[in-house]
NUTILO-875126 format. One line per 4 residues: number of its first residue (from 1); for each residue y, x, z of C-alpha. Coordinates in nm, 3 decimals. Each point is the difference from the previous one (the first is absolute). Example, Ala and Ser with C-alpha at 12.3 -4.5 7.8 and 13.67 -1.06 7.14 Angstrom:
residues 2
1) -0.450,1.230,0.780 ~ 0.344,0.137,-0.066
end
This chain:
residues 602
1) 0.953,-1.827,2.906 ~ -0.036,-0.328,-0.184 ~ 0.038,-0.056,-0.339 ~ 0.289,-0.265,-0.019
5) 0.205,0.218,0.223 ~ 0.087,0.215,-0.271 ~ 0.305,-0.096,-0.215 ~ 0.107,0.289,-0.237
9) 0.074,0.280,0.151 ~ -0.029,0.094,0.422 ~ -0.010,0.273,0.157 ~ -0.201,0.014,0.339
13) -0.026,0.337,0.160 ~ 0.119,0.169,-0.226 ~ -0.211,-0.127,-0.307 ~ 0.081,-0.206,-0.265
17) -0.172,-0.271,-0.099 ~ 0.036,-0.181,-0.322 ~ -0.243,-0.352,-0.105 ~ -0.043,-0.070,-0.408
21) -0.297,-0.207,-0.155 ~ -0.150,0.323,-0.192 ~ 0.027,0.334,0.034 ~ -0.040,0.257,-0.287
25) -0.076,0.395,0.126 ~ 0.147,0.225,-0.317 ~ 0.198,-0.086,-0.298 ~ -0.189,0.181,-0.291
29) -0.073,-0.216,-0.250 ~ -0.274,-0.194,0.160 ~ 0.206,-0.078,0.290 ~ 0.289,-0.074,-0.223
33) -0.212,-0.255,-0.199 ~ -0.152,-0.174,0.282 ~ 0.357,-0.027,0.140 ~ 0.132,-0.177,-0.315
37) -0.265,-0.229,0.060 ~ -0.003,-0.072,0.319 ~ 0.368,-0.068,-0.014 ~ -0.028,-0.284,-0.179
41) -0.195,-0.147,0.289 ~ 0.092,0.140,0.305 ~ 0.245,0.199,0.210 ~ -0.082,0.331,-0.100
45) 0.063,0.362,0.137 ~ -0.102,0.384,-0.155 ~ -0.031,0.231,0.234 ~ 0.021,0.317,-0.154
49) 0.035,0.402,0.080 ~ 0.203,0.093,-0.300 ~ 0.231,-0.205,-0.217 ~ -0.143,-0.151,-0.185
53) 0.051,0.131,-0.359 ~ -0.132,0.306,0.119 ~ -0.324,-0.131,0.095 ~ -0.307,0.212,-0.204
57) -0.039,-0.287,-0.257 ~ 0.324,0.198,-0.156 ~ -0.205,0.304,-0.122 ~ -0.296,-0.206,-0.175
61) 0.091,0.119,-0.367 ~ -0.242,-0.122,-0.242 ~ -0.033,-0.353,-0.053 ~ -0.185,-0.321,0.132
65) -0.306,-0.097,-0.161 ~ 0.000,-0.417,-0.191 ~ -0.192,-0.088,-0.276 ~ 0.257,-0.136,-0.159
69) -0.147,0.118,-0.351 ~ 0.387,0.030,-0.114 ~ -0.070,0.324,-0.158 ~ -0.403,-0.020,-0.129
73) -0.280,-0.257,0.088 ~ -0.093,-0.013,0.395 ~ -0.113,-0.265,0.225 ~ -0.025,-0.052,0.400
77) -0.359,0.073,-0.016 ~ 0.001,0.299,-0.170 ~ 0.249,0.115,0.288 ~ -0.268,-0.091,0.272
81) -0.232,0.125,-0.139 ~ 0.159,0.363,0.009 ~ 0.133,-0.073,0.325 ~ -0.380,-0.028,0.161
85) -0.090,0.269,-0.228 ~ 0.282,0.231,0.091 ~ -0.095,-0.079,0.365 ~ -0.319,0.091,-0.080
89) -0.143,-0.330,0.087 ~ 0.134,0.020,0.383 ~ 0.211,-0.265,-0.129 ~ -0.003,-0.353,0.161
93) -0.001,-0.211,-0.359 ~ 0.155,-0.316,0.096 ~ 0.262,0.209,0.111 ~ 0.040,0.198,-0.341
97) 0.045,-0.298,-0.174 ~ 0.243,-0.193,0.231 ~ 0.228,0.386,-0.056 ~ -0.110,-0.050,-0.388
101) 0.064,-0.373,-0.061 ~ 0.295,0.044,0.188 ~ 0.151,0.316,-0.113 ~ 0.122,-0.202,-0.332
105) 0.247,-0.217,0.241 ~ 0.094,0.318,0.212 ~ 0.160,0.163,-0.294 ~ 0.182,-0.344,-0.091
109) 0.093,-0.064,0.326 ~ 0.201,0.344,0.023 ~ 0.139,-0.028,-0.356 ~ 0.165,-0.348,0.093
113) 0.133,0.206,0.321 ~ 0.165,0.232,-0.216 ~ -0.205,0.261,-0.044 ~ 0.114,0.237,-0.347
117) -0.335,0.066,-0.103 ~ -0.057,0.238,-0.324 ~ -0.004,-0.226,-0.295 ~ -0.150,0.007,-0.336
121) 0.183,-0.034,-0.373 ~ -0.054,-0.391,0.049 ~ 0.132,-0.029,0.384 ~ -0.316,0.001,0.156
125) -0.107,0.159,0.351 ~ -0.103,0.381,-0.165 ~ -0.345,0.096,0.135 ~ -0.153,0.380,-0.009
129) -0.370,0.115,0.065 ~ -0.109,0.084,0.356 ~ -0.328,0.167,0.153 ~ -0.290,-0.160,0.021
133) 0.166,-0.348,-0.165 ~ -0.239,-0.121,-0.359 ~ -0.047,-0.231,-0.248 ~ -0.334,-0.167,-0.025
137) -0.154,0.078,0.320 ~ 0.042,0.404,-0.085 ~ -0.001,0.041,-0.354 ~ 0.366,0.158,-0.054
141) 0.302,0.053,0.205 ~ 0.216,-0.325,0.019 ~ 0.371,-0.024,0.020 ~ 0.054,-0.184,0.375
145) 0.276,0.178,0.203 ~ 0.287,-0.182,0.001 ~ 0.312,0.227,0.040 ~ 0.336,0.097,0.071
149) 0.017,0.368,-0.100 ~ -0.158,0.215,0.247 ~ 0.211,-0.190,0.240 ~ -0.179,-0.348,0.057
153) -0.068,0.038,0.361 ~ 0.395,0.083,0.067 ~ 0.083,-0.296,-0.219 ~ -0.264,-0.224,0.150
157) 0.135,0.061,0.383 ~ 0.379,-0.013,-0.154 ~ -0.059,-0.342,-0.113 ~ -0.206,-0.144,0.313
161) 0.260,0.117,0.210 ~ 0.242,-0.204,-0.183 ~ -0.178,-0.312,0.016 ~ -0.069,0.001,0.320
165) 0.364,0.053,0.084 ~ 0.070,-0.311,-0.253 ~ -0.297,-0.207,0.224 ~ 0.199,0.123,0.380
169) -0.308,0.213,0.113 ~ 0.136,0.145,0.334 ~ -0.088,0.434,-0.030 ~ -0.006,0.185,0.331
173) 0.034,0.307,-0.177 ~ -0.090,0.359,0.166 ~ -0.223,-0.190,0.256 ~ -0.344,0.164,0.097
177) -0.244,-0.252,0.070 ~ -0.215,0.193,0.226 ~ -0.212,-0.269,0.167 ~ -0.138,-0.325,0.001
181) -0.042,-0.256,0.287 ~ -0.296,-0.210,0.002 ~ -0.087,-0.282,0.192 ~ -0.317,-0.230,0.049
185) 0.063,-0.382,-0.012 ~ -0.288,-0.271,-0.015 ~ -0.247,0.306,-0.030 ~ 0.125,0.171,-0.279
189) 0.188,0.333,-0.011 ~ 0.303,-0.052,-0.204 ~ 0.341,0.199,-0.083 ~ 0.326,-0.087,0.224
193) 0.239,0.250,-0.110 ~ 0.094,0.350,-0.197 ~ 0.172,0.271,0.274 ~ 0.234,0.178,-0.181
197) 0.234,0.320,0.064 ~ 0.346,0.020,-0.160 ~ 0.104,0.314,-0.141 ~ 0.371,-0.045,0.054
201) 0.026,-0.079,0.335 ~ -0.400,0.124,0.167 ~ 0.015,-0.410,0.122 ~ -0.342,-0.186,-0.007
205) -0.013,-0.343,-0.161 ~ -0.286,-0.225,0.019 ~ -0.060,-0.246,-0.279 ~ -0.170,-0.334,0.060
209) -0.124,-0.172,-0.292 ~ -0.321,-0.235,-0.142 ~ -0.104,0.194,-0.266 ~ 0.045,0.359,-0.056
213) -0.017,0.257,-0.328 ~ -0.109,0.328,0.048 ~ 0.105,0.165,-0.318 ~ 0.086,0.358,0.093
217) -0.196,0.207,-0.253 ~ -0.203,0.301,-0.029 ~ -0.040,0.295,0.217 ~ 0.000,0.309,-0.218
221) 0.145,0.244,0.226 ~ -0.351,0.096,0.162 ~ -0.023,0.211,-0.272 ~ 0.233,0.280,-0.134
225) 0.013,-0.032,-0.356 ~ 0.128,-0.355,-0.067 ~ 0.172,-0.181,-0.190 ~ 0.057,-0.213,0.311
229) 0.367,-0.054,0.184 ~ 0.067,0.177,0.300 ~ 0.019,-0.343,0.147 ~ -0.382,-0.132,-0.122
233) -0.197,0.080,0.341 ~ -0.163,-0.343,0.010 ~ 0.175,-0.144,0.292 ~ -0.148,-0.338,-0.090
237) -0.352,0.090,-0.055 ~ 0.051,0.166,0.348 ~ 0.128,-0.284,0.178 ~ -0.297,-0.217,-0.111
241) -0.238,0.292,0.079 ~ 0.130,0.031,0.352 ~ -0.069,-0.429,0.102 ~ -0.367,0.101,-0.116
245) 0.007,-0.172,-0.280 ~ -0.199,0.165,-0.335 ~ 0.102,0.180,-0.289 ~ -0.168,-0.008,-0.333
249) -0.148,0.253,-0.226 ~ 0.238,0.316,0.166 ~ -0.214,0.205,-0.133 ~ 0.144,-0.035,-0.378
253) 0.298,0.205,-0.070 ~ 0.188,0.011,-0.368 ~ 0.085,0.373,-0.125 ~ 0.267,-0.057,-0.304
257) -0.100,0.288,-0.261 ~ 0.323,0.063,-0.107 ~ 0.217,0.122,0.324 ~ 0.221,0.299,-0.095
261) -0.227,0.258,0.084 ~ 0.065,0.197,0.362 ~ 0.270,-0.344,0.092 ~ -0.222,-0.288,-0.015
265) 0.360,-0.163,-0.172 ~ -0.184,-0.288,-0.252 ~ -0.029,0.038,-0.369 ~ -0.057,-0.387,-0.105
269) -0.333,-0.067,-0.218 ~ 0.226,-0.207,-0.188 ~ 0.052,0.391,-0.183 ~ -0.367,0.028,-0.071
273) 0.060,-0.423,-0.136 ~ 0.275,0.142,-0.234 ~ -0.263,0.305,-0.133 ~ 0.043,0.300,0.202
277) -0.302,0.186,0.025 ~ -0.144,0.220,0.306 ~ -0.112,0.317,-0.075 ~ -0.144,0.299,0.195
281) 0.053,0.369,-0.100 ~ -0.126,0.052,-0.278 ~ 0.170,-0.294,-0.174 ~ -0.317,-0.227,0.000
285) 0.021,-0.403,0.016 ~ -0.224,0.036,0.266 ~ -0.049,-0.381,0.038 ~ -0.160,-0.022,-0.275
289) -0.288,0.145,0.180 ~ 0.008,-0.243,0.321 ~ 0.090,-0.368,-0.157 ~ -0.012,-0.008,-0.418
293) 0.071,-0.297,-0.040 ~ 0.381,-0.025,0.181 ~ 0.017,0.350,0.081 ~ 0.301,0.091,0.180
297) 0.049,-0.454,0.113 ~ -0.340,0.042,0.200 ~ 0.103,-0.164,0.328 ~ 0.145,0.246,0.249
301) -0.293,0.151,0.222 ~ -0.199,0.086,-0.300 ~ 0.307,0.197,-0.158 ~ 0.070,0.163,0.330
305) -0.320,0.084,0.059 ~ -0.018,0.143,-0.366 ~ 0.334,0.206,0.056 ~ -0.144,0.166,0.381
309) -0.327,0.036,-0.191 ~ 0.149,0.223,-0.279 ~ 0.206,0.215,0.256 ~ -0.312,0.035,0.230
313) -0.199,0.129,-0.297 ~ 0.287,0.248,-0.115 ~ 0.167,-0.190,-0.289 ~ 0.342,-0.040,0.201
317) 0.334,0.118,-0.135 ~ 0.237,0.211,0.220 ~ 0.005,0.354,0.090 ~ -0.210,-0.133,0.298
321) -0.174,-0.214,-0.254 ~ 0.046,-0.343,0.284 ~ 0.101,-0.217,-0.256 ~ -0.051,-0.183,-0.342
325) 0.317,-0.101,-0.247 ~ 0.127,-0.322,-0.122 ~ 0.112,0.033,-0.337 ~ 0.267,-0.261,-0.101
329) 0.120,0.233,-0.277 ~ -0.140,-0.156,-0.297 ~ 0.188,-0.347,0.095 ~ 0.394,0.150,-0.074
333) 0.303,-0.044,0.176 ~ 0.104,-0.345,-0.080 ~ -0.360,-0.111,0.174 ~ 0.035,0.212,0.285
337) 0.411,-0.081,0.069 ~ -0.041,-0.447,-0.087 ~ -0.354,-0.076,0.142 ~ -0.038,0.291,0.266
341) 0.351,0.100,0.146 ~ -0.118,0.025,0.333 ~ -0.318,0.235,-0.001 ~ 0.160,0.216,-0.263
345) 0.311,0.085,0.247 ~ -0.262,0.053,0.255 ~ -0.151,0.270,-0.174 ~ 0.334,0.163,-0.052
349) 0.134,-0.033,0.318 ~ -0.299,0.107,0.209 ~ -0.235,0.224,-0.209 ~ 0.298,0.138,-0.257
353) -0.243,-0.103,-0.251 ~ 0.105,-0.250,-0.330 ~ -0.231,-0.237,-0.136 ~ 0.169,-0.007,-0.338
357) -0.073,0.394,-0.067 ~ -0.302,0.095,0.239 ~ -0.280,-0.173,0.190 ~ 0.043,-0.042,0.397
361) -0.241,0.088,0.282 ~ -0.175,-0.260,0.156 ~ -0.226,-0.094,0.254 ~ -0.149,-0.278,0.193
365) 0.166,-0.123,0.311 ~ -0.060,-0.239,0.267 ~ 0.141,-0.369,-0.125 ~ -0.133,-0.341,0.066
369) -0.256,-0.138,0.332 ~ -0.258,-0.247,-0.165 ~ -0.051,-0.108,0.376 ~ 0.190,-0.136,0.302
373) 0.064,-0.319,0.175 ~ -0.302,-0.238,-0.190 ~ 0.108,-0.328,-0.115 ~ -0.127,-0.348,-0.165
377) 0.157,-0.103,-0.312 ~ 0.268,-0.174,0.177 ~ 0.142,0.319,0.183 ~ -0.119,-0.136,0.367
381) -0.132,0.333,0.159 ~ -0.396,-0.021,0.100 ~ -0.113,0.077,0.367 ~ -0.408,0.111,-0.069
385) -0.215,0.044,-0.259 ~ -0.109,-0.348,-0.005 ~ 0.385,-0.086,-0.181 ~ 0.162,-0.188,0.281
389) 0.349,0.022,-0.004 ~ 0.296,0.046,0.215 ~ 0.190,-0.308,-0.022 ~ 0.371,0.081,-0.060
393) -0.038,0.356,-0.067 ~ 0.003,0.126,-0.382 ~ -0.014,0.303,-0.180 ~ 0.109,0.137,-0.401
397) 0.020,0.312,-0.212 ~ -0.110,0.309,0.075 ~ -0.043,-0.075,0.400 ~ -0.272,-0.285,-0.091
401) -0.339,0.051,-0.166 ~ -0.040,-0.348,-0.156 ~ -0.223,0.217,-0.202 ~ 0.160,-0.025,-0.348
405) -0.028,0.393,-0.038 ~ -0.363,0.029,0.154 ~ -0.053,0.429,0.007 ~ 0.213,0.060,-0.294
409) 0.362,-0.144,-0.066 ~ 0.130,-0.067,-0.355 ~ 0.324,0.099,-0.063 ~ 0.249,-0.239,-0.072
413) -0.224,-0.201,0.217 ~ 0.213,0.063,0.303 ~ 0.366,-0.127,-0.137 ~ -0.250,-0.299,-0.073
417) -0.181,-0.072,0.320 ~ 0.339,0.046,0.221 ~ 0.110,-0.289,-0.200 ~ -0.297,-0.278,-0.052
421) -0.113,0.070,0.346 ~ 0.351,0.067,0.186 ~ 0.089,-0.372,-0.162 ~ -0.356,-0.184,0.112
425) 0.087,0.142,0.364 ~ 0.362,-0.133,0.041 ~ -0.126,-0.339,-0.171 ~ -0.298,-0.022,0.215
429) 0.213,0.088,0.317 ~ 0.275,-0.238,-0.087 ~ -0.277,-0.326,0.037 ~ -0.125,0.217,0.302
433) 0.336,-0.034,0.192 ~ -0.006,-0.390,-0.081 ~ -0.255,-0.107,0.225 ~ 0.018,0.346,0.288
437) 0.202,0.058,0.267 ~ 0.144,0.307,0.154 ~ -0.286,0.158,0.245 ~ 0.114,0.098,0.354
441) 0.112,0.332,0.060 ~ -0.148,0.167,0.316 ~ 0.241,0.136,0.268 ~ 0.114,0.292,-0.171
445) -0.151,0.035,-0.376 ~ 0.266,0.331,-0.021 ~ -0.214,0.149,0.264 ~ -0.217,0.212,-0.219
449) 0.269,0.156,-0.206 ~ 0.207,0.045,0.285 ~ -0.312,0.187,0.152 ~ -0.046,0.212,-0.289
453) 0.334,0.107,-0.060 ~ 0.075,0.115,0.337 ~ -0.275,0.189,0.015 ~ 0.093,0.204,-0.312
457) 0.373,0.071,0.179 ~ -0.127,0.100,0.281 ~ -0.270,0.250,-0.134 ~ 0.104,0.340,0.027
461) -0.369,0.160,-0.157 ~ -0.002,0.301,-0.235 ~ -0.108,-0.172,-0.322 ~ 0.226,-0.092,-0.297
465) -0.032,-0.352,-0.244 ~ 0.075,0.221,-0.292 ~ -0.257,0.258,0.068 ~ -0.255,-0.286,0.138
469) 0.083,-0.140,-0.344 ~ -0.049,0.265,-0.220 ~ -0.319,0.116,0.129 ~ -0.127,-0.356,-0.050
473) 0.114,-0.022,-0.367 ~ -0.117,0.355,-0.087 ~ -0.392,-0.034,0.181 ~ 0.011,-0.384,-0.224
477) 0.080,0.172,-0.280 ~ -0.243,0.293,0.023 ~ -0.303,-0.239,0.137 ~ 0.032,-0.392,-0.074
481) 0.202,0.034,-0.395 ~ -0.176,-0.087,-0.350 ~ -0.328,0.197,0.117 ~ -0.174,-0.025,0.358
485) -0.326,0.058,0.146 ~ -0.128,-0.028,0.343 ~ 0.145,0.354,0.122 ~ 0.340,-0.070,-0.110
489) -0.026,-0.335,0.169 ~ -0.123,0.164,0.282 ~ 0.234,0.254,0.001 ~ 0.325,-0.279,-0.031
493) -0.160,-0.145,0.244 ~ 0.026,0.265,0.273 ~ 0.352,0.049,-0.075 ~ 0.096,-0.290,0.005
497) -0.139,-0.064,0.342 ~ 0.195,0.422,0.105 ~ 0.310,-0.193,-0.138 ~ -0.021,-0.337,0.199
501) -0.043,0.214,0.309 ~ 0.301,0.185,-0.071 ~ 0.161,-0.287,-0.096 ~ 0.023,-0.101,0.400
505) 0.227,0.318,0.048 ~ 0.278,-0.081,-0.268 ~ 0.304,0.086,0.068 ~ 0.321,-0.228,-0.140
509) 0.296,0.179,0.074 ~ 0.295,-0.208,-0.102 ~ -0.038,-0.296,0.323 ~ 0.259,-0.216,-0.124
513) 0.004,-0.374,-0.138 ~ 0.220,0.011,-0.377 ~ -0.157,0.064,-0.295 ~ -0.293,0.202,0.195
517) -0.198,0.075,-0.280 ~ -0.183,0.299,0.156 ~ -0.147,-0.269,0.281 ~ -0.108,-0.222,-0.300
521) -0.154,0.283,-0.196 ~ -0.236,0.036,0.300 ~ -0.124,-0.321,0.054 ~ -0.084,-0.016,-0.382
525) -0.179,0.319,0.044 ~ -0.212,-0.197,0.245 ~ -0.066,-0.244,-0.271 ~ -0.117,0.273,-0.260
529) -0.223,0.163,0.240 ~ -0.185,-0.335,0.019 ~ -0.028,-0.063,-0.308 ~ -0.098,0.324,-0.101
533) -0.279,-0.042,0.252 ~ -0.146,-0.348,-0.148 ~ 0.072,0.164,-0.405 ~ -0.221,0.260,0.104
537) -0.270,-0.136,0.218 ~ -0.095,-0.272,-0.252 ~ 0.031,0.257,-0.285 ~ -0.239,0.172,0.196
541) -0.236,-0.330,0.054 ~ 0.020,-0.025,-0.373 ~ -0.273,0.163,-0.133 ~ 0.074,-0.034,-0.404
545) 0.218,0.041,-0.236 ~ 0.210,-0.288,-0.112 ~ 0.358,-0.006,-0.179 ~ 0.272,0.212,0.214
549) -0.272,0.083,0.229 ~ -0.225,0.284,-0.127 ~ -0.219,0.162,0.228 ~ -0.137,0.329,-0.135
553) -0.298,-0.047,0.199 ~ -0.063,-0.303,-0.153 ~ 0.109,-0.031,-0.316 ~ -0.160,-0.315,-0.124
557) 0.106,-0.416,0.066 ~ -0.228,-0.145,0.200 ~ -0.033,-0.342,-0.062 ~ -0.299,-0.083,0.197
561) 0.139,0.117,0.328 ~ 0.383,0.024,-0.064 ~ 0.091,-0.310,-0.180 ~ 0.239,-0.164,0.295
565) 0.341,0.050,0.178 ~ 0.023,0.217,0.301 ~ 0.178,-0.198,0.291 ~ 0.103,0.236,0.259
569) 0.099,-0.098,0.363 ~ 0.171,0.216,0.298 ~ -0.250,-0.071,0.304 ~ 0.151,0.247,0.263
573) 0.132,0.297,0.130 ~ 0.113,0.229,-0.286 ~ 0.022,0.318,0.220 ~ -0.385,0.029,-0.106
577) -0.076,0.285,-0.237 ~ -0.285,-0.186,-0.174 ~ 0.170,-0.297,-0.196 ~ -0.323,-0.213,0.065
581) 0.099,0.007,0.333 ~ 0.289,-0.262,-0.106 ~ 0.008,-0.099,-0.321 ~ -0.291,-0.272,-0.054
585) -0.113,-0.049,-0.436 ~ -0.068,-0.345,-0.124 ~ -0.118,-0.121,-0.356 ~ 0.188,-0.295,-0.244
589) -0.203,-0.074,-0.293 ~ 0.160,0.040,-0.342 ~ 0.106,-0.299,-0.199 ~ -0.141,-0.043,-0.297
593) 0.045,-0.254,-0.267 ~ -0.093,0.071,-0.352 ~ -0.020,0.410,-0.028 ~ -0.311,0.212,0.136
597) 0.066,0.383,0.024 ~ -0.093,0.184,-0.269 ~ 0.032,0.377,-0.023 ~ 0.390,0.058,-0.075
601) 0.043,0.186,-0.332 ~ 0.331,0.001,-0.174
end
């Protein structure tokens, strides 16, 4: 079908097409901020599988990082500097400081949107202390985070949503993009369109654009204790995966400390920022023992490590003893009910526990991917090692490895990345879509969605998604969580591979079109079980330890042999039960521009 044939909306055998100059995939804050952008520019459209204002960008609590040194004395370098440190120098450096230098505008840019920010006595933007965040390249904990209660990721997708209803961004809302159609043209492999499936009505739509925005988060749910949404399987990072194109650095996976312990439900950091203290058992500070200097703000592997560590070795609380405390006590109720609403309802609802009188049980759970779809500084998505992109296809937040977050993520880095880097990406795709023209779809670009969703009505196997799914999440969280060696690896491994096979003999009872949300849940299942699969094979390539991965078996950064990205590629057949079978490792050097790793003490 030619391009210029297309003129809004057709429907051709039973598929609808629609033609718009970029294309967005999820409307969580990065996608939201590149559309507000690329509104300005060009005829824009969000395709997205919840409404929007329930994307995951809602739950972020704690704040977004800007030195906007409103509260004490900061700077931008001091904030790239702990960036690569907090990374523990996987960090790309140009890249830290472009989400450094940048972060100052971010923050402006929202306030002028409308964003009620916390303020201080003389109207300022209020800032708190956050993990891992100093003044003076490490000296003393710094006052960064830039907040709206424990609320700024609901206030921060509130207000994007707004504006990009006051800038006419068109939202396809409850639309699962499920595929994307590629086409060569003058020798180069190049996106055509998004393939999506609407909820409402089981119709599939195909979406022609120039440029598109892949923006549809994390993928959380391969493990079981999460503080993920049930709706974070990482249908975007699986999408790219499947046109064998790389992903970055899957091997580095964020464990929050401070989930309510047995739930996974997130405690923010901004708590710890405010004073609370973790203890174990006995009532010890034990965080004293691990960082000195910022005790309980060391960045967020080294305090989850800390908290397992103390459990392992007996010091947990509990009549099981499987957890430490978080004691917010000491900080009253007027603390607890202005600054931290949220988390302190949490604790009440879900453990009966309250903050006010008595600590509450936490422990770490599965948060934030450091890797997935690797980017330039522009958001265009690369194609090899070697950094040649994709022209016309893009990538932001926590689906795209830029690297900002190298092995280790900051926190209140994340409210900050979705929004420097989810801006560069519409801008950059809005003088994209000047000069390109729509690619030519091939006869039937719905074919492969069509394909794969009759296959799952018509299977009548044995095997459940849910079960599929919870065996998946409980062998990641036993064998691939804050500690891994090579058996546990191993051991994933074979699992994984049991539950692909079994996968072939799902069964999806309900066969009909509306709102088919069983059907859905079992092509994202699909999704998790690949990504599962890279996580764990290049966890398993890995052989150090280096921010949210820690190998037991190696328990030391290895500079001299580990200092580079992992790029992995699909190859082939996935039915294999050895993962070097089809997955294929490359190497991208690190960045560097003015920091050399040192050892990371805090």
């Amino acid at each position: 079908m030619a391009a210029q044939q297309i003129k809004d909306v057709q429907v051709i055998d039973g598929v609808h097409y629609h033609q718009h100059e970029i294309i967005i995939i999820g409307a969580g804050g990065a996608g939201m901020r590149a559309a507000i952008e690329a509104a300005q520019g060009a005829d824009t459209a969000v395709i997205t599988k919840l409404y929007p204002t329930r994307s995951h960008t809602g739950a972020a609590q704690g704040g977004m990082a800007a030195a906007l040194a409103n509260v004490e004395e900061d700077g931008w370098e001091w904030h790239t500097y702990d960036t690569i440190k907090g990374g523990d120098y996987l960090v790309d450096q140009d890249s830290a400081e472009i989400l450094a230098k940048e972060a100052i505008e971010a923050v402006i840019d929202l306030e002028n949107m409308g964003l009620p920010f916390n303020r201080t006595p003389e109207g300022k933007i209020d800032q708190r202390r956050f993990g891992g965040h100093t003044r003076d390249h490490g000296k003393a904990a710094v006052r960064r985070a830039c907040y709206a209660a424990d609320r700024t990721g609901h206030m921060i997708l509130q207000t994007l949503y707004q504006n990009c209803v006051k800038h006419n961004v068109k939202f396809f809302n409850e639309y699962y993009a499920l595929d994307l159609v590629m086409n060569t043209v003058d020798g180069v492999e190049r996106p055509a369109a998004v393939v999506a499936y609407d909820l409402k009505t089981g119709d599939i739509h195909v979406f022609q654009g120039k440029a598109f925005i892949f923006a549809t988060g994390g993928f959380g749910k391969v493990f079981k204790t999460t503080s993920n949404a049930h709706t974070l399987t990482g249908d975007g990072m699986g999408i790219i995966w499947r046109k064998g194109l790389p992903l970055e650095d899957m091997e580095f996976y964020q464990f929050h400390p401070t989930g309510l312990a047995g739930l996974g439900i997130l405690l923010t950091e901004g708590a710890r920022g405010e004073g609370a203290i973790l203890r174990n058992a006995s009532g010890e500070r034990f965080m004293e023992r691990y960082a000195p200097t910022i005790k309980d703000l060391a960045p967020r592997d080294i305090v989850a490590r800390s908290m397992v560590q103390e459990v392992q070795e007996g010091r947990g609380a509990g009549p099981h003893k499987d957890y430490v405390l978080l004691d917010c006590t000491h900080l009253g109720a007027e603390v607890l009910e202005t600054k931290l609403p949220d988390i302190t309802e949490f604790a009440r609802t879900y453990l009966g526990v309250d903050p006010v009188v008595e600590p509450v049980p936490v422990y770490p759970t599965a948060h934030y991917a450091m890797g997935g779809i690797p980017t330039n500084n522009a958001g265009e998505v690369l194609r090899n090692d070697e950094e040649e992109v994709v022209p016309g296809l893009y990538a932001a937040g926590e689906c795209a490895c830029v690297s900002v977050h190298g092995s280790n993520r900051l926190g209140t880095n994340s409210l900050l990345d979705i929004n420097v880097f989810g801006k560069r990406s519409g801008r950059n795709a809005v003088e994209y879509v000047k000069t390109a023209e729509f690619i030519p779809l091939p006869e039937n670009p719905a074919a492969n969605l069509q394909g794969m969703l009759n296959a799952l009505r018509a299977n009548n196997g044995t095997e459940s998604v849910a079960g599929i799914r919870r065996e998946l999440q409980e062998t990641m969280d036993a064998n691939a969580q804050v500690f891994r060696t090579k058996e546990t690896l191993t051991e994933a491994t074979r699992v994984i591979h049991s539950l692909r096979e079994r996968y072939r003999n799902i069964s999806v009872h309900d066969k009909g079109k509306r709102f088919n949300t069983e059907l859905l849940e079992g092509i994202e299942l699909g999704f998790l079980l690949d990504l599962a699969e890279v996580l764990v094979y290049c966890a398993l390539n890995r052989e150090e330890s280096r921010g949210g991965h820690m190998r037991d078996d190696f328990p030391k950064r290895d500079d001299e042999n580990w200092m580079h990205h992992t790029m992995a590629y699909l190859t082939g057949d996935r039915t294999s039960p050895n993962p070097s079978d089809h997955i294929k490792l490359g190497k991208k050097p690190v960045r560097m521009t003015r920091y050399q790793p040192q050892e990371r003490k805090y």
